[in-house]
C-alpha positions, 0 to 999 in steps of 0.5 A: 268356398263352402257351396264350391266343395259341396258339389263334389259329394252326393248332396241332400234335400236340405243343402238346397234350402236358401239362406235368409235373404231379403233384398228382392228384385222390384221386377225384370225377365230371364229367358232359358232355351233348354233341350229335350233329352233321349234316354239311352237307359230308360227310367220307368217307374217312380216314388213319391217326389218323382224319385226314379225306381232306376238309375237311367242315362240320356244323350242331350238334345240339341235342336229339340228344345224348349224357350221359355221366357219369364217376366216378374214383377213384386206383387203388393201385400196379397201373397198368400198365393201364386200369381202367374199367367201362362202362354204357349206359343203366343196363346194364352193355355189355361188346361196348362196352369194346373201342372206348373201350379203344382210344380210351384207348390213343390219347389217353394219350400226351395224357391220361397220367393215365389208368392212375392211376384206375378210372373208371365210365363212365355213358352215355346217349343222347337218341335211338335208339341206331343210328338213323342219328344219330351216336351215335358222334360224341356219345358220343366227344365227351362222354367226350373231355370228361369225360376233359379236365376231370380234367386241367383239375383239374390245371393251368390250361387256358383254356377256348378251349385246352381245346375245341380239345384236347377237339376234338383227343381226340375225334377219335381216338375217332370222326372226326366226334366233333371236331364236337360239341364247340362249335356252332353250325356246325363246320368241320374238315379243313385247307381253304387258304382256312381260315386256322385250319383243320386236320385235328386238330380242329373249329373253329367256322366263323370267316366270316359266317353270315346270320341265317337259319341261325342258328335252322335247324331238323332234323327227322329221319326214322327209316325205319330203326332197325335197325344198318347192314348196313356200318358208316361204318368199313368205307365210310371204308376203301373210299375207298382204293381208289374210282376216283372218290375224288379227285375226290370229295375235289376236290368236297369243298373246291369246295363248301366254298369256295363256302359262305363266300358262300352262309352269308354271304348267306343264298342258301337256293337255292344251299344247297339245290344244295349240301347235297343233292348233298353228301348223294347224292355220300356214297351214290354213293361207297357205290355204286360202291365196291368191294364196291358197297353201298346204305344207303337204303332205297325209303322213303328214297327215296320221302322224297327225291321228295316232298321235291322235288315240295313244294319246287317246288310251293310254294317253301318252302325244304325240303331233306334230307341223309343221313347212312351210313344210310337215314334222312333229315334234313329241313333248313329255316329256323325262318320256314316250321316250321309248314307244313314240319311239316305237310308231314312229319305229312302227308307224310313220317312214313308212311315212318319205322319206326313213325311215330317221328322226332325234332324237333331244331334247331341247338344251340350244343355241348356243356355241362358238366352237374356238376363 
């Protein structure tokens, strides 16, 4: 009844801390499929310990998302360290081991089970792998998950108690990770009008949202497959030191605020205003940091201004967001997918990269697929 209660109140590093417990599974396997997410309100900027200099807010994933299995086994008397191998996609993927090492070494004062078991960790994705979908986000969530269910064989843990832990994990392996474990649309970063926000973990957004966002749909544009020429670490870093960061912090937590009625009432006009500023305030940050930096590409561009021209033309309410990266997400409820489809077949796919994108729509998060 404790751990029940407690999920009601902005909870603490320490309330994550495990019991005493010694009775260990001798081995088995868990396997979580957990999505990727689109951030509406962007998070961009970090301290230490992946804590969000801004509150943000995403829609979950569906179709994008990330499988991952996890076998273990209890290891013998040597274990002082980690003991993992890692595969992707049916291939071993050594260049990988040293970010999910250090994922480990930041979970374990929550996990300490860890060293005790070999584990074999099988992963794969839904979508391209550095296509400008946050990969980083589905994998840290899944793997975050698996790690959890072993500790949930060991003591009792209810299942809101164990999302906000599984949230909390996943945080230390990639901040926007924190996002994808539960859906449909996740808050996370402390917000003063958010009673349980925080800047540990995602919740899932607590007010009123109208039906036309329940059914959202995502059709995302690969212009560019490729790796990004500055990872989101590096841009994160540069935000120390932006001359605008501030204000661009400020802005954050305005817009955020100013959503609570926007999702309540289904105001898809002022959502629209909203989310595309969000998404260019991201890349104008990228811009004007310093080493200055551009992510979009002329195609990525060239899919903003049509998306502009068709909206005003017809008034149907399509939009677009970005991710770090030259690709663009095509936003727009389930009532207009037949002709905002036949915008993109006509329109849009001429700019991806071989005329690939990929069809998704709000999800409800991560589910455990064997245990």
């Amino acid at each position: 009844m404790v751990i029940f209660a407690q999920i009601f109140f902005r909870m603490r590093e320490q309330d994550f801390l495990p019991k005493v417990y010694a009775n260990f599974p001798e081995k088995g396997k868990v396997i979580w499929k957990a999505p990727s997410n689109i951030a509406l309100v962007k998070y961009w900027g970090k301290r230490a310990q992946q804590i969000p200099a801004n509150p943000s807010i995403s829609f979950t994933l569906d179709a994008c998302a990330t499988t991952t299995q996890l076998s273990y086994e209890i290891r013998g008397e040597n274990t002082s360290d980690f003991s993992f191998d890692l595969s992707f996609d049916g291939k071993s993927k050594e260049d990988f081991k040293p970010k999910i090492r250090a994922f480990l070494e930041r979970v374990e004062p929550y996990l300490p089970h860890l060293k005790r078991y070999h584990f074999q960790i099988e992963t794969s994705n839904s979508f391209p792998h550095s296509s400008g979908i946050a990969s980083s986000a589905s994998g840290m969530a899944a793997l975050a998950l698996c790690f959890l269910s072993i500790e949930r064989k060991i003591q009792e843990m209810e299942d809101g108690f164990f999302n906000r832990k599984a949230s909390f994990l996943a945080r230390l392996g990639s901040g926007s990770a924190c996002r994808s474990i539960a859906g449909d649309l996740v808050q996370w970063g402390y917000h003063q009008d958010i009673e349980e926000s925080s800047d540990l973990y995602g919740i899932q957004y607590p007010f009123k949202v109208n039906q036309v966002f329940k059914n959202y749909h995502d059709t995302i544009l690969l212009v560019h497959k490729g790796k990004k020429q500055v990872s989101s670490t590096v841009g994160h870093d540069l935000m120390h030191q932006h001359p605008f960061a501030s204000k661009r912090f400020d802005q954050a937590h305005e817009n955020l605020a100013q959503l609570k009625s926007v999702l309540a009432t289904g105001d898809l006009e002022r959502f629209i205003q909203i989310v595309e500023s969000e998404a260019l305030t991201l890349h104008a940050m990228m811009m004007t940091s310093m080493p200055y930096y551009i992510l979009m590409l002329p195609d990525t561009l060239e899919i903003l201004q049509k998306i502009w021209r068709f909206r005003k033309e017809t008034k149907i309410p399509i939009c677009f967001t970005l991710d770090a990266g030259a690709n663009v997400h095509v936003l727009y409820p389930e009532s207009v997918e037949e002709p905002a489809m036949q915008f993109i077949q006509d329109e849009l796919v001429v700019h991806c990269e071989n005329g690939h994108y990929i069809c998704d729509q709000i999800g409800l998060g991560a589910k455990q697929i064997f245990e």
